[in-house]
Every structure is written in structure tokens, then in C-alpha cells.
C-alpha positions in Angstrom: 5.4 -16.8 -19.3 7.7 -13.9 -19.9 6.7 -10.3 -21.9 7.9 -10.0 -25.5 7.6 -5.9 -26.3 6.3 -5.4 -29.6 8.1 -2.8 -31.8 7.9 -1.4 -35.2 4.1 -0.9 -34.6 4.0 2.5 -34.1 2.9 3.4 -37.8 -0.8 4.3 -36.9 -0.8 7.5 -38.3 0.7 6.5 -41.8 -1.9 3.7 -42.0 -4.6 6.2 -41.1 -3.8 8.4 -43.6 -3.8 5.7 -46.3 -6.8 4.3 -45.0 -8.4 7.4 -45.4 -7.1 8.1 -49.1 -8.2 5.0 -50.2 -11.7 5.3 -48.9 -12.2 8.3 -50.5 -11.1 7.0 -53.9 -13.3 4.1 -53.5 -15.9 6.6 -53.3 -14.8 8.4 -56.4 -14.5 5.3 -57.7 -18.3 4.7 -57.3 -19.5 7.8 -58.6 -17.4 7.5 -61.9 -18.4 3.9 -61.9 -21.6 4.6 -61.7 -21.3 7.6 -64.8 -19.5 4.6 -66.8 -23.0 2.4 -66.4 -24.7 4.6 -67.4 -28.3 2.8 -68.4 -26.2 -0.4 -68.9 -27.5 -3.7 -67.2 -24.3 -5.1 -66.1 -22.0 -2.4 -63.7 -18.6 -1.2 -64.8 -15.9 -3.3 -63.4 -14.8 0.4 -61.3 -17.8 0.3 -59.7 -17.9 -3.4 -58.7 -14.1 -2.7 -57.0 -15.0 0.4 -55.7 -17.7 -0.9 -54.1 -16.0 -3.8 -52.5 -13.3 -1.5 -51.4 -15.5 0.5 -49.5 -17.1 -2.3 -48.1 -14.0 -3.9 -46.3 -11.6 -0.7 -46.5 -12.7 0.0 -43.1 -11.0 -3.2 -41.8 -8.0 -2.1 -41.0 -8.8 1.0 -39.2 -9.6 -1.7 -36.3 -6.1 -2.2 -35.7 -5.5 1.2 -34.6 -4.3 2.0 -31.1 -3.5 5.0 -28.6 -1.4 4.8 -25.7 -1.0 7.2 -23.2 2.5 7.6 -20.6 2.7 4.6 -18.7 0.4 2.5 -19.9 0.6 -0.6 -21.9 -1.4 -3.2 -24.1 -1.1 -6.9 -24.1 -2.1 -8.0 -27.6 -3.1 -11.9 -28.8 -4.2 -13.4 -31.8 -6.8 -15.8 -31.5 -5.9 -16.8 -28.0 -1.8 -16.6 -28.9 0.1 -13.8 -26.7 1.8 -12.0 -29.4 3.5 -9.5 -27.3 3.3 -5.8 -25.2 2.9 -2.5 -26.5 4.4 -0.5 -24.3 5.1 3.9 -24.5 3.1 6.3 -25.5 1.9 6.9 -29.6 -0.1 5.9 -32.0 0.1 2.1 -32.9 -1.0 -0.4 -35.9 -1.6 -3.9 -35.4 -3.4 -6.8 -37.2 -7.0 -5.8 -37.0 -8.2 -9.1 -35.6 -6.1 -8.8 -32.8 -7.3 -8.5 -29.2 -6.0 -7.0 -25.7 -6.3 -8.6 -22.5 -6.8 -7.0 -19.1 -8.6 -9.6 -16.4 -8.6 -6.4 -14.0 -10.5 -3.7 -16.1 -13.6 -3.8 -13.9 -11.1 -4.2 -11.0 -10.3 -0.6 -9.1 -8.5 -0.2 -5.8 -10.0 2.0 -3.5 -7.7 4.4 -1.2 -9.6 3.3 1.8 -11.6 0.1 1.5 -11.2 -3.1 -0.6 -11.3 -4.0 -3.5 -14.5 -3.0 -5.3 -16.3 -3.5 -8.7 -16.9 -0.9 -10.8 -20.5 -0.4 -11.3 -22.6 1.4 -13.8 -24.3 4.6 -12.4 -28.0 4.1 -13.5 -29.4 6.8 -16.1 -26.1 7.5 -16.8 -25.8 6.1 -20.5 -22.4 7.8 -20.9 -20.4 5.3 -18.1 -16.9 4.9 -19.0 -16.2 1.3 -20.2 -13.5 -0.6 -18.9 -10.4 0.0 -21.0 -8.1 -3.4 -22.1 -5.0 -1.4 -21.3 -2.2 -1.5 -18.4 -1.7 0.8 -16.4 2.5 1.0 -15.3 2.0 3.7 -13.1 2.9 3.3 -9.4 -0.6 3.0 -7.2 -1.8 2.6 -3.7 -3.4 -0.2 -2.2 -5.2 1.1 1.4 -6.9 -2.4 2.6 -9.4 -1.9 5.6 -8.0 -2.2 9.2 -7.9 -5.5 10.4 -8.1 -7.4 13.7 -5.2 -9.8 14.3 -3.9 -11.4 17.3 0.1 -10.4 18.4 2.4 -12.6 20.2 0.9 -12.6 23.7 -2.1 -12.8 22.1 -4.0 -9.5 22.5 -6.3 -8.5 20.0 -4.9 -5.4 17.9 -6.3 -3.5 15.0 -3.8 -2.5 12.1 -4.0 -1.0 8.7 -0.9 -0.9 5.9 -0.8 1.2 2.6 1.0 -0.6 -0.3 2.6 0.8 -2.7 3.0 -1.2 -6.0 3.0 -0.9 -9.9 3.1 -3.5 -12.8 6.5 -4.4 -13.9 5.5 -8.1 -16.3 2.5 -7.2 -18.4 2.8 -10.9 -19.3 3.0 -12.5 -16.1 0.3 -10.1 -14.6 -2.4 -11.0 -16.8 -1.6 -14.5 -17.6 -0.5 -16.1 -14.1 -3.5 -15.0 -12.0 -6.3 -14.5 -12.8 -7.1 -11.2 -11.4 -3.8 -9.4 -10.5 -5.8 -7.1 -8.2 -7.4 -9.2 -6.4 -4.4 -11.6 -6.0 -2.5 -8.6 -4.4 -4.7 -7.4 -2.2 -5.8 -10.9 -0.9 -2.1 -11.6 -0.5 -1.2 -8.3 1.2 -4.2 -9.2 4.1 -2.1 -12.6 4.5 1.6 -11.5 4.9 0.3 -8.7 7.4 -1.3 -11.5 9.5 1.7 -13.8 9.2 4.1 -10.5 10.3 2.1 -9.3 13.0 1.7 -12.4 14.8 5.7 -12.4 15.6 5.2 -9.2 17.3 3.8 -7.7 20.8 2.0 -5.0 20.1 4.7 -3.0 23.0 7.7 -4.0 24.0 7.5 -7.1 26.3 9.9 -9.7 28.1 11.4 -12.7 26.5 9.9 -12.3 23.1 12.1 -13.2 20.2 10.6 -11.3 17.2 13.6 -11.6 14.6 13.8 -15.8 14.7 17.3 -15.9 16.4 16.4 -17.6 19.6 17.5 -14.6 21.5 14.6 -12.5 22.9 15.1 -8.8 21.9 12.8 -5.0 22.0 10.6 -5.5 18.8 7.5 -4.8 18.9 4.6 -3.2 16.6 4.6 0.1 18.7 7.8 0.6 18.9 9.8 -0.8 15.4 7.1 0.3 12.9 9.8 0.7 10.2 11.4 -2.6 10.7 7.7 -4.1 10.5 6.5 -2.6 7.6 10.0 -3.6 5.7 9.2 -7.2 6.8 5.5 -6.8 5.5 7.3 -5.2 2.3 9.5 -8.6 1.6 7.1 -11.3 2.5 4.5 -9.7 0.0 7.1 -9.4 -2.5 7.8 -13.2 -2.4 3.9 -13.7 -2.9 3.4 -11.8 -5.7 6.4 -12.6 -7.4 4.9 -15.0 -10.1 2.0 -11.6 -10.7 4.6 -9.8 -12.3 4.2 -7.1 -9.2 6.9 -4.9 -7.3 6.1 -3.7 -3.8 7.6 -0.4 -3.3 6.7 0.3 -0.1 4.1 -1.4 3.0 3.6 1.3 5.7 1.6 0.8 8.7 -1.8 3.7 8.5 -3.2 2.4 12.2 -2.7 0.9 14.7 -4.4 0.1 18.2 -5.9 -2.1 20.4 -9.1 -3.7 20.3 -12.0 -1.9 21.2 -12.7 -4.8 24.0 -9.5 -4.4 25.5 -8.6 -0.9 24.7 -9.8 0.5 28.4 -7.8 -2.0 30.2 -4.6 -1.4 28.0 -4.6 2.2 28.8 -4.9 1.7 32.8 -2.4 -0.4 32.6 0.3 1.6 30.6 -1.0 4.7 32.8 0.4 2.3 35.8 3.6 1.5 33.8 3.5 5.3 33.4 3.4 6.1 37.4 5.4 2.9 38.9 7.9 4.7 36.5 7.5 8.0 37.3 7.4 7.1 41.8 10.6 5.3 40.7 12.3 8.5 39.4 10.9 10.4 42.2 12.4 8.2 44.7 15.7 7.2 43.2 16.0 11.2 43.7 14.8 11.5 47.1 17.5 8.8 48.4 20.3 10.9 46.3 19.4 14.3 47.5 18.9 13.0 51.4 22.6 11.2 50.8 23.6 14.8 49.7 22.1 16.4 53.1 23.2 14.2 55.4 26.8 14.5 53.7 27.0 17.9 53.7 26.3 18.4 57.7 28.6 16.2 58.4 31.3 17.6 56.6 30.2 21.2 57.7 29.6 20.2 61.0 25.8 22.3 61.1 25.2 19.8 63.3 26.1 16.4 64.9 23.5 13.9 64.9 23.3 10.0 66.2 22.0 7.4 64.7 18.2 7.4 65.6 18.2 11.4 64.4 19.4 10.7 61.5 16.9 8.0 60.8 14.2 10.2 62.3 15.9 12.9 59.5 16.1 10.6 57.1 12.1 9.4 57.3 11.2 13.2 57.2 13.3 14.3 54.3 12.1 11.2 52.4 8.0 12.0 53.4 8.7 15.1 52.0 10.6 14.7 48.4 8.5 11.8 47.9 5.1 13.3 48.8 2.2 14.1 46.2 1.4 17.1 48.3 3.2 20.4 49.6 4.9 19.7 53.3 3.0 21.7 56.3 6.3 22.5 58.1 6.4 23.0 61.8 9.2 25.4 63.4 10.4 23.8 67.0 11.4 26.9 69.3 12.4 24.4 71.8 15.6 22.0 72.4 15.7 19.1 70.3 15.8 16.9 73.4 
């Protein structure tokens, strides 16, 4: 089903007026009606119409409808779609018309699920649900979930959607709850994309489909994650009339249960790394010694002393602790 927009309706105010006029005619009507019958047994024809005026002259102000900016009303006719009202003003239609809106009792919380609307008891003034669209762009904010990666560790990740109504027709008539549909669908696609990644980067893991393992991982390709996210939920919603705007990933982390171990071990990736720099600049600046005595000629010094050097030098630059040196006042032999 495709949306027809519905134009040349936007004569409420005209039909208001009229409606107005003629209700207060039929009440003239009835009072000079009523002069013209005087003590007579049978009423005055005036009366008769004045009185059946009034009785159904208030028919037509049914058909009157307000829209605000960005919001829109899909109208049927005894189950018929007849079409979309869509932009602001101040609308006729056929006063046995109805407006459609599965979602009305269907909000989208900014940091939970979706919820239903309930009425606040004692409060007697509780806003109903209204029929109409709503075409402005909104945020879905599903709660965290707990999803497996590649290698199988347990992670925790939230996304934020954003999304707005672009087929009235298709988003009322093709689901049954549009709301619902998107956020069930959102939970899906983000399980389906986070499973092709490692939560950090990891060996021989092909995250793009190409057969050629590559660097992708949650941690650290976040944007090329949520774009993914984006176009998978895009092709599910499709067929709701829905455009995604934007997915972007809220949280992420580890599991509680393995979040302790995770961290000890990136704090060893973190110091195998850092005793890595630390000697790859020991062996350069002991290279740099041992070249510059000999081209100085400081001091000439076999093999075994320059091992002997070489094992001290290396103690040192690569120790976690100051070096205690000790002066020899004697002869090196």
C-alpha cells in the first residue's frame, strides 16, 4: 500500500463559519416559528425545519481537523484508506470519516523500551492518545544488551536510533504496531552485527565478509559498526514506511563476569608492550655507546668486556629501579 496525500481539504475555517451561521438561524428560526404557532395545534412549517436543522446541523462540525508542523492524519471511510493529511491548518473532511494510528498508546522512552502509556490514577484530566502522525525525527534508546562477539566473549552494548515516518500508509497498514516493529527489529540487526566482530582487535578475524582477515573490531571501528547497524535495520523496516537516520553505539563493555579478567589481561598487553619499547631502546642506545668508544677510542675493550659492558648497560636502561652505581678506584684488571 502506498500514501495518497489528500488536498483541497483545508477549508475548515469556511465550513466552521457556515456551520455556525446556520445554527444560529435555525435557532431564530425556532423562536419565530414558534411566534407563528402561536396557540395553534399543528407547528409552523419554520419551526418543524428549524428544529430539524438544529438537530443534525451539528453533523458536520465532526469533520473538522487541526494539524500541527510535522504531523499528519491517515483518514478512512468505513474501513477504505482514503488518503493523508499532511501540513499544518485547519482541515474538513466527511464527518463519518476516521483516523488510524495502531501506535497512539505506543511511546519510546529515551532510555528503556518500549512502554505503554498508562493513565495516572486520580488524574481525570490524562491526555488521550491522539490518531495523528507524528513526522518528526525521534530517538529510539533500547536498553543495553548482552551479546556474544566473534571469539565469543560476552559484551554489553547499547545503540541510539535515530528515525522518523516517511509512508504514513505503509506505517500504519503493514505492521501492526510500527513502534514496536522497529524497536524489536533494531535489538535483532544489532545482534546479527555484533556477532561479526571482536569486541578488540584480534588475529585472523575477517569482520567485512572478504575472506581476508583484517583490524575491525567493536572497540576500535565504532563508526563503521554503527553504519552497518544503520543499513541492516533499514532493509528491515523498509516495508514500515521508516527511515533510519542514524544507529550510534551509547555503551559498550564487557560482561560483568568477565570484565576483571579482561582488564588484567589488556593491563599485560599494556606492559609486554611497554618492556618491549623499553628494551628495543636499551639495545639502540648500548649500540650507540659501544660505537662511540670505539670510534673515539675512550677506551679499547675485548670481547668479554664488552659483553660484561654490554649486560650492565642493559640492567640498567631496562631496570624498574634507579641503578646503585659503584666507582672502582682500582685497575680494571
Amino acid at each position: 500500500m502506498t500514501e495518497k496525500i489528500l488536498k483541497g481539504r483545508k477549508i475548515g475555517l469556511p465550513v466552521l463559519l457556515i456551520n455556525v451561521l446556520v445554527l444560529a438561524l435555525s435557532i431564530a428560526g425556532i423562536i419565530y416559528g414558534a411566534i407563528l404557532t402561536g396557540n395553534e395545534v399543528i407547528p409552523h412549517p419554520i419551526l418543524i425545519v428549524s428544529i430539524v436543522v438544529l438537530c443534525v446541523g451539528w453533523i458536520p462540525l465532526l469533520g473538522l481537523r487541526v494539524l500541527k508542523p510535522q504531523e499528519a492524519l491517515v483518514v478512512t471511510l468505513f474501513g477504505k484508506y482514503l488518503g493523508t493529511l499532511k501540513g499544518d491548518g485547519f482541515y474538513w473532511l466527511n464527518p463519518f470519516c476516521g483516523s488510524v494510528n495502531p501506535a497512539a498508546k505506543t511511546k519510546l522512552n529515551q532510555s528503556g523500551d518500549v512502554s505503554q502509556v498508562k493513565p495516572v490514577q486520580g488524574n481525570t484530566s490524562a491526555e488521550m492518545p491522539s490518531a495523528k502522525l507524528s513526522l518528526k525525527i525521534m530517538t529510539l534508546n533500547n536498553s543495553r544488551q548482552k551479546i556474544n562477539d566473534c571469539l565469543g566473549n560476552p559484551i554489553e552494548i547499547g545503540i541510539a536510533v535515530t528515525w522518523r515516518i516517511v509512508d504514513t500508509a505503509k506505517a500504519v497498514f503493514n505492521v501492526d504496531n510500527y513502534k514496536e516493529f522497529l524497536s524489536l527489529q533494531c535489538d535483532s540487526a544489532l545482534r546479527n552485527i555484533v556477532r561479526l566482530y571482536p569486541y578488540d582487535v584480534a588475529p585472523n578475524v575477517d569482520t567485512t565478509g572478504d575472506g581476508v582477515a583484517d583490524d575491525g573490531s567493536l572497540r576500535g571501528s565504532s563508526d563503521i559498526v554503527a553504519n552497518r547497524i544503520r543499513d541492516e535495520i533499514q532493509k528491515r523496516v523498509d516495508e514500515a514506511g521508516i527511515e533510519i537516520i542514524e544507529a550510534r553505539i551509547t555503551y559498550l563493555a564487557y560482561a560483568t563476569e568477565i570484565a576483571a579478567v579482561m582488564l588484567q589481561r589488556q593491563q599485560a598487553s599494556a606492559i609486554i608492550d611497554a618492556r618491549k619499547m623499553i628494551v628495543d631502546g636499551a639495545v639502540g642506545m648500548v649500540e650507540m655507546a659501544l660505537e662511540r668508544l670505539s670510534q673515539d677510542k675512550v677506551v679499547e675493550l675485548d670481547e668479554e668486556r664488552k659483553a660484561a659492558m654490554v649486560s650492565n648497560l642493559l640492567v640498567v636502561l631496562c631496570g624498574s629501579k634507579d641503578a646503585q652505581p659503584i666507582v672502582n678506584s682500582g685497575s680494571l684488571y
